[in-house]
N, CA, C and O atoms as a DFTB+ gen file, in Angstrom:
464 C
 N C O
     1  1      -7.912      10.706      24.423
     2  2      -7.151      10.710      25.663
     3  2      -6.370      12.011      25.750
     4  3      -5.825      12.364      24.704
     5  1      -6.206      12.885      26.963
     6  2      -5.782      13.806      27.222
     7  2      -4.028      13.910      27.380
     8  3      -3.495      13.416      28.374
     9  1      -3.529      14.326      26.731
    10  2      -1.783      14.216      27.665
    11  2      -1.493      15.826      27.498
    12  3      -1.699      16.713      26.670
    13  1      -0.833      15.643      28.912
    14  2      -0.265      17.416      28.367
    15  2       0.825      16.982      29.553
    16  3       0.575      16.461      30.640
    17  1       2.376      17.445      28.882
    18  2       4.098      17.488      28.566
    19  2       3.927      18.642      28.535
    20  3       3.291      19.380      27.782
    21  1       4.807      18.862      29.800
    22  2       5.788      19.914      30.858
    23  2       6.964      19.601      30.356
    24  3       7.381      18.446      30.272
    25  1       7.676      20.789      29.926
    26  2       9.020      20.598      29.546
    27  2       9.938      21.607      29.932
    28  3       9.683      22.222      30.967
    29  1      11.431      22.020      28.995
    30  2      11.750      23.266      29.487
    31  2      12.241      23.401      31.136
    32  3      12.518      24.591      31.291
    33  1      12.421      22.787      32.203
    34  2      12.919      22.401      32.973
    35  2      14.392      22.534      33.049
    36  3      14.967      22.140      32.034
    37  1      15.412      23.149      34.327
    38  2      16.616      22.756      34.228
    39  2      17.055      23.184      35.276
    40  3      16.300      23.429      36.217
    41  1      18.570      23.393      35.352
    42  2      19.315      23.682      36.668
    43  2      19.829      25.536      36.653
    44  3      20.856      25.830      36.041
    45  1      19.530      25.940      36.915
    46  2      19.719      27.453      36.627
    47  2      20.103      28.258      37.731
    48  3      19.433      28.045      38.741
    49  1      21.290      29.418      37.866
    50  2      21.734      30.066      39.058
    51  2      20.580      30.940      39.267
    52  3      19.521      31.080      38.654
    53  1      21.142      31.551      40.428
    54  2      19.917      32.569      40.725
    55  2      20.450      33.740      40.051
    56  3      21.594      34.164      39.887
    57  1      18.992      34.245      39.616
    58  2      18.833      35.745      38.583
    59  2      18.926      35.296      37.618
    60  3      18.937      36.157      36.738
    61  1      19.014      34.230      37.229
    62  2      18.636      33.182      35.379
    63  2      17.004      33.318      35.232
    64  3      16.198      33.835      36.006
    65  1      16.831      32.764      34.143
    66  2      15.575      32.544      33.272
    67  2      15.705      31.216      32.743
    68  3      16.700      30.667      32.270
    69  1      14.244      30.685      32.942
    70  2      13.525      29.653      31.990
    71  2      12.462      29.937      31.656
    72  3      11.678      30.670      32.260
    73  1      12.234      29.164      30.234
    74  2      11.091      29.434      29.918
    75  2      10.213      27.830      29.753
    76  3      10.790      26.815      29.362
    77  1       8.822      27.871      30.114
    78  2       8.707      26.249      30.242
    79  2       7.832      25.968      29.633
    80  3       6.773      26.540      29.893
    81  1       7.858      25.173      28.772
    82  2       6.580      24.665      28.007
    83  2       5.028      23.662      28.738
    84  3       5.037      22.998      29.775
    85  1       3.922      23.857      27.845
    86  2       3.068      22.372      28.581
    87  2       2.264      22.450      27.341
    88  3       1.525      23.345      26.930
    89  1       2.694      20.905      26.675
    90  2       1.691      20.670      24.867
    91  2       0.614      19.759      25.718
    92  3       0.696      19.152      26.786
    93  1      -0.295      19.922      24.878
    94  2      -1.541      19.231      25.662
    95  2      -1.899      19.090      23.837
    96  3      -1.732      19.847      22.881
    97  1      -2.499      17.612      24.022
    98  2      -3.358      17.215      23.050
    99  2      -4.749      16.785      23.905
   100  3      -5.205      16.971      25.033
   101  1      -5.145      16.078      22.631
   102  2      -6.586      15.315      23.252
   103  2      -8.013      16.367      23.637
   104  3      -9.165      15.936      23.676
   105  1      -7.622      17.789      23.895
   106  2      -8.371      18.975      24.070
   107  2      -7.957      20.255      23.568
   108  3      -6.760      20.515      23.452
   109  1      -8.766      20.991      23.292
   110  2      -8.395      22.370      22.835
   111  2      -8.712      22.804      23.962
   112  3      -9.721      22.471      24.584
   113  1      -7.595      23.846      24.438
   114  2      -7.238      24.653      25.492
   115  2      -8.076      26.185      25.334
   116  3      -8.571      26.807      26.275
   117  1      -8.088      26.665      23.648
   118  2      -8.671      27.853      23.954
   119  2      -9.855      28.049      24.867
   120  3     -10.161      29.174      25.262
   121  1     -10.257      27.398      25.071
   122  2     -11.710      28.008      25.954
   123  2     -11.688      27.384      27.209
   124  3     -12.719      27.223      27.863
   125  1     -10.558      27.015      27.597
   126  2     -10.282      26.757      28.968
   127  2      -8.970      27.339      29.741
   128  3      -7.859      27.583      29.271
   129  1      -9.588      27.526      31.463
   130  2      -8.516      28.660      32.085
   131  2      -7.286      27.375      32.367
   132  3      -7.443      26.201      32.701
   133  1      -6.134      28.106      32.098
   134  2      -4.890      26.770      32.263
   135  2      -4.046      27.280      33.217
   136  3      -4.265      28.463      32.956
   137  1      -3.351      27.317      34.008
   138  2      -2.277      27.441      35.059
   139  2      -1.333      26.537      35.037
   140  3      -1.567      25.380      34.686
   141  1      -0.057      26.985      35.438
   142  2       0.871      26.472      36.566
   143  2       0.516      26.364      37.927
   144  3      -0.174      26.986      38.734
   145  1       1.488      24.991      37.890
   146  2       1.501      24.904      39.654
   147  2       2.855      24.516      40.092
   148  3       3.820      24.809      39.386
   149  1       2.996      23.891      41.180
   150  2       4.473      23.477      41.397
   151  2       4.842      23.150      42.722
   152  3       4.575      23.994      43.578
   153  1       5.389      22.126      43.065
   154  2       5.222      20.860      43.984
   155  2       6.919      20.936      44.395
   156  3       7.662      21.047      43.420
   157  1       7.602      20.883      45.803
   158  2       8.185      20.330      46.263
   159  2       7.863      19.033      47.605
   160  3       6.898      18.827      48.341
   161  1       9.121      18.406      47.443
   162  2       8.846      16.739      47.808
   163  2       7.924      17.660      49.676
   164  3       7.997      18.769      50.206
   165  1       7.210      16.377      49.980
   166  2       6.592      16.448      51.050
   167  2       5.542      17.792      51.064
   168  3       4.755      18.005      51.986
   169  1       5.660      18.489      50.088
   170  2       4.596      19.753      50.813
   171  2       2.923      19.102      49.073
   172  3       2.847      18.421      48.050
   173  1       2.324      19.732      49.701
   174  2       1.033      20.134      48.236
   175  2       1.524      21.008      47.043
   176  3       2.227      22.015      46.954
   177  1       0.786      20.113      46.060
   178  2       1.086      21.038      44.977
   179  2       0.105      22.638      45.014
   180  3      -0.777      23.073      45.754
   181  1       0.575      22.977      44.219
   182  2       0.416      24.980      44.875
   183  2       0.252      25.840      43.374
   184  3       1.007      25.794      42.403
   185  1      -0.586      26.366      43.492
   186  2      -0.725      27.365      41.673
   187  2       0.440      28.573      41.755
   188  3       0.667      29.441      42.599
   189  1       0.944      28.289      40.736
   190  2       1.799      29.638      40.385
   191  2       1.031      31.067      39.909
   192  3       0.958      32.213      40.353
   193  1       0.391      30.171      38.498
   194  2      -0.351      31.618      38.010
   195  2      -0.975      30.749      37.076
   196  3      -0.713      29.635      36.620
   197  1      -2.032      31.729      36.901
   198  2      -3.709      31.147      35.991
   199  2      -3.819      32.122      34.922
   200  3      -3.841      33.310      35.246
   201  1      -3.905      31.743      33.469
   202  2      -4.633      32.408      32.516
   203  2      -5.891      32.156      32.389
   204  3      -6.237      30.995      32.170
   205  1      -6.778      33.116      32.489
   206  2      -8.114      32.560      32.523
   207  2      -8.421      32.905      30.491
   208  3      -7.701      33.657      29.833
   209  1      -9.589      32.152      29.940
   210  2      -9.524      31.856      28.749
   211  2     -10.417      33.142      28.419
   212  3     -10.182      33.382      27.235
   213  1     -11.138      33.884      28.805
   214  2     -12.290      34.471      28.370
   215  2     -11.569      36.004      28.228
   216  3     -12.142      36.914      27.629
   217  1     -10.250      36.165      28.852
   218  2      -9.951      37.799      28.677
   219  2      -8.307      37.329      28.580
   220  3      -7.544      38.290      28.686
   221  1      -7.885      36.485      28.463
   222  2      -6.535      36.576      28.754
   223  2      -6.232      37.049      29.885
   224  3      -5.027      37.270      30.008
   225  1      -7.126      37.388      31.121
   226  2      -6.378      38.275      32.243
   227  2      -5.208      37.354      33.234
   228  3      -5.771      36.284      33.468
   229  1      -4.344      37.355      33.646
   230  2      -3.059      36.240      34.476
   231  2      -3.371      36.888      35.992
   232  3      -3.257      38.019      36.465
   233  1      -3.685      35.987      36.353
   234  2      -2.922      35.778      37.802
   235  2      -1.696      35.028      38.173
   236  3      -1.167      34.057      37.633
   237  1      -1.386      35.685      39.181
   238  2       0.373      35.400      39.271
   239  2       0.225      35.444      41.144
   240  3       0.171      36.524      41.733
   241  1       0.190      34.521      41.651
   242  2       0.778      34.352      43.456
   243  2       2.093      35.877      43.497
   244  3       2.706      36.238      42.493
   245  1       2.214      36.399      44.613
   246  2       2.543      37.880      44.576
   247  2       4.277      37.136      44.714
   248  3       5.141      37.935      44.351
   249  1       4.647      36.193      45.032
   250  2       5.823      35.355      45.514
   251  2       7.001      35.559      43.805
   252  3       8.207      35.800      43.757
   253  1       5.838      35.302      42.448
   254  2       6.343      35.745      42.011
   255  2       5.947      36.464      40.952
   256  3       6.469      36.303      39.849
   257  1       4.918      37.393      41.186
   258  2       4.777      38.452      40.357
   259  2       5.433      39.321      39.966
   260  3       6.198      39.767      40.822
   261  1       5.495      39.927      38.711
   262  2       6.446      40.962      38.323
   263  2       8.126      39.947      37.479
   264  3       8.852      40.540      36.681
   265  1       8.291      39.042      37.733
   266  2       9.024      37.955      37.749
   267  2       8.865      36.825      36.466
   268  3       9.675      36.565      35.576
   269  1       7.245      36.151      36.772
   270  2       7.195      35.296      35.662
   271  2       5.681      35.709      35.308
   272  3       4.863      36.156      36.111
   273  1       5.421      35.393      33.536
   274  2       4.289      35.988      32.584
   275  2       4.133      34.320      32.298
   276  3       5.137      33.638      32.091
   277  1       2.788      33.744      32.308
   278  2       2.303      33.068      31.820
   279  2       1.552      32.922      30.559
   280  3       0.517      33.517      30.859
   281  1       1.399      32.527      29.365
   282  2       1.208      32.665      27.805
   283  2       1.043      31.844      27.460
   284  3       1.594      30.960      28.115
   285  1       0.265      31.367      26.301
   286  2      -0.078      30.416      25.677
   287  2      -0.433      31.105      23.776
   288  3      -0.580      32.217      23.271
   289  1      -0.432      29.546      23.241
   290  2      -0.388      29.828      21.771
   291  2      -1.667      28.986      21.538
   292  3      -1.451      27.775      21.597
   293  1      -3.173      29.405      21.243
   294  2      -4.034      28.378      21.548
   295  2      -3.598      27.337      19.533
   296  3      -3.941      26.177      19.304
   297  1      -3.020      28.031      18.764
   298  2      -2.691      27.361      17.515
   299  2      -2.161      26.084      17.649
   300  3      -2.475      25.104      16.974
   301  1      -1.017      26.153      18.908
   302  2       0.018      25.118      18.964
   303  2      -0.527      24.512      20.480
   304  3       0.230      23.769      21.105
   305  1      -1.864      24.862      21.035
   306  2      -2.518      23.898      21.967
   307  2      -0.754      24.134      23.039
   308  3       0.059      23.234      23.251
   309  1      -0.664      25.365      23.435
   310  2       0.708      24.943      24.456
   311  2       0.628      26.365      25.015
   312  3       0.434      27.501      24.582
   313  1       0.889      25.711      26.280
   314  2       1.106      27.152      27.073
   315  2       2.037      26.990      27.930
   316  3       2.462      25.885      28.267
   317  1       2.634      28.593      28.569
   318  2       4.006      28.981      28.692
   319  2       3.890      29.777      29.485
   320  3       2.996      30.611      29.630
   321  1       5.779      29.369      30.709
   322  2       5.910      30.120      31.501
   323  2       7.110      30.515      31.445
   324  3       8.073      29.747      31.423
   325  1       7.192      31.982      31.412
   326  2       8.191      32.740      31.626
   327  2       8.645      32.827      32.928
   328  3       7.905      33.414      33.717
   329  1      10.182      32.167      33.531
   330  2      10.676      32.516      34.622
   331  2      11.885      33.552      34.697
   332  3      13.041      33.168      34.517
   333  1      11.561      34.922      34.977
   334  2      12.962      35.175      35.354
   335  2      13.259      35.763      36.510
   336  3      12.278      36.180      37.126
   337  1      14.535      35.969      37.112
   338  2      15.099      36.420      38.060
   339  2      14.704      35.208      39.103
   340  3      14.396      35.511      40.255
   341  1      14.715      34.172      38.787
   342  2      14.423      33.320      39.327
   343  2      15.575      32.968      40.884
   344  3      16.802      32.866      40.864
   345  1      14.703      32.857      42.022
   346  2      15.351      32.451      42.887
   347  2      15.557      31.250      43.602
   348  3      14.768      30.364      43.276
   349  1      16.463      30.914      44.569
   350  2      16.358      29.340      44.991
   351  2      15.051      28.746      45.488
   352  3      14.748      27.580      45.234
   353  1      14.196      29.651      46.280
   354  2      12.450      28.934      46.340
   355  2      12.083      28.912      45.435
   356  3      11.044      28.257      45.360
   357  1      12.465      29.403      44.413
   358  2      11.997      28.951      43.224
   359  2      11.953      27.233      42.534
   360  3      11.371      26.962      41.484
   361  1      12.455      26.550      43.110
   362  2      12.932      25.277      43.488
   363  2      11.856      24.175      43.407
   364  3      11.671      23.646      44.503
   365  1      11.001      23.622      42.281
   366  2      10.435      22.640      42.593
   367  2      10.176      22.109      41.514
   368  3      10.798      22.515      40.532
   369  1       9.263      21.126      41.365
   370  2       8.581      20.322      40.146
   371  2       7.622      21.042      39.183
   372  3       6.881      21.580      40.005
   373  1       7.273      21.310      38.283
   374  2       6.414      22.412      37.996
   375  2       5.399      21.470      36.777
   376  3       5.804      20.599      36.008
   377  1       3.894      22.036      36.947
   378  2       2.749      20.904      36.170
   379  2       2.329      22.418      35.873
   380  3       2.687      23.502      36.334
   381  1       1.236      21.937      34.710
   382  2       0.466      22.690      34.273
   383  2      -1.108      21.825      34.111
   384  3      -1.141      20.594      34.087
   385  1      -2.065      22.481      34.032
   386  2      -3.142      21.644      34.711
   387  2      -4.217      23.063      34.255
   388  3      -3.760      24.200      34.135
   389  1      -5.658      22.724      34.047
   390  2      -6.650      23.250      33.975
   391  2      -7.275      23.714      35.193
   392  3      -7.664      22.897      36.027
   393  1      -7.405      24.981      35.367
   394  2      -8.217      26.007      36.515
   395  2      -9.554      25.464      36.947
   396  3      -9.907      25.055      35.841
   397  1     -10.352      25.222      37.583
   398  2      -9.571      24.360      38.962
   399  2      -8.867      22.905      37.819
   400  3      -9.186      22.528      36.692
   401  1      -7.591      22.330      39.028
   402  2      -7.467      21.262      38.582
   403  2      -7.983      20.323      37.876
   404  3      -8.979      19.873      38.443
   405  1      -7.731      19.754      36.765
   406  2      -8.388      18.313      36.439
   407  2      -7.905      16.885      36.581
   408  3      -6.982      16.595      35.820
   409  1      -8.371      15.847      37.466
   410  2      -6.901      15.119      37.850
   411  2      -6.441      14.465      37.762
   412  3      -5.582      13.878      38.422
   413  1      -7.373      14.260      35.951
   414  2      -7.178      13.168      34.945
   415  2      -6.057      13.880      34.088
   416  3      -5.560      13.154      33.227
   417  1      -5.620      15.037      34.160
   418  2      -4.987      15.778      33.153
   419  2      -3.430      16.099      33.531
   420  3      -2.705      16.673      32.719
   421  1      -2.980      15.703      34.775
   422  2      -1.790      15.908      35.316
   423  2      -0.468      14.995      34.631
   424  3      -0.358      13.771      34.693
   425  1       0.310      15.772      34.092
   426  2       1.700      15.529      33.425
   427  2       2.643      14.736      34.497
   428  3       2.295      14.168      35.533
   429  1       3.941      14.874      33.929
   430  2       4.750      14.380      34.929
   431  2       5.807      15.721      35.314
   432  3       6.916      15.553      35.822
   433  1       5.352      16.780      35.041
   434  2       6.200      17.711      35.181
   435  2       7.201      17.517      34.973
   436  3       7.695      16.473      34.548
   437  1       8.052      19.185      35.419
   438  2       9.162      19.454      34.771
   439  2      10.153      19.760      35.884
   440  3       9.709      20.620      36.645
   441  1      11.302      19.336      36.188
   442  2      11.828      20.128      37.569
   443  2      12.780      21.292      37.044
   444  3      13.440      21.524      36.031
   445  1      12.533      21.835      38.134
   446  2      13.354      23.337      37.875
   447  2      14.055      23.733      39.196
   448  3      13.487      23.936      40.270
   449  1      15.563      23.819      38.908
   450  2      16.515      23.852      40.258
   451  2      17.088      24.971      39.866
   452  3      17.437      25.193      38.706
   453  1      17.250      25.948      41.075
   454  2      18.045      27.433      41.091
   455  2      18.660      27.168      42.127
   456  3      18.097      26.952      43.200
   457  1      20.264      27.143      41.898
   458  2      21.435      27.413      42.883
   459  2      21.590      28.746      42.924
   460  3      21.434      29.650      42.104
   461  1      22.054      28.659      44.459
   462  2      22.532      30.375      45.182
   463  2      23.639      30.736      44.654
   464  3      24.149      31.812      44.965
């Protein structure tokens, strides 16, 4: 059985940093592309940024590129998002999930709140 725990979550001003975890058992991640995404109430969930597995290359949505680095440790099966300079749209629930989605594999995420 698959679980993968979003963590690292919190209440943070603007121009703070988090950094957020997602442990996944049940699969080895190295050879699969993993992303963030991130959901506020009423809208679709939405990709932040994708490590794809075959080059390490990241994509990052331009909203916040330059901002947050996505990473993973394939040893410790967990991958990671660097937030900083984080702003109040920055504001939502945040999952981590396999490129495209898998939608047997969805966590309960992590929320992440930035006051002005």
């Amino acid at each position: 059985e698959v679980q993968v725990v979003e963590s690292g979550g919190g209440m943070v001003q603007a121009g703070g940093s988090l950094r957020l975890s997602c442990a996944v058992s049940g699969l080895t991640i190295w050879y699969l592309t993993w992303a963030w995404y991130r959901q506020t109430p009423g809208k679709e969930r939405t990709l932040v940024a994708r490590l794809r597995w075959m080059d390490n290359d990241a994509f990052y949505i331009d909203s916040v590129k330059g901002r947050f680095t996505i990473t993973k440790d394939n040893a410790k099966n967990t991958i990671y998002l660097q937030m900083n300079r984080l702003k109040p749209e920055d504001t939502a629930t945040y999952f981590c999930n396999d490129n495209p989605p898998d939608n047997e594999n969805w966590g309960k995420g992590t929320q992440v709140t930035v006051t002005s």
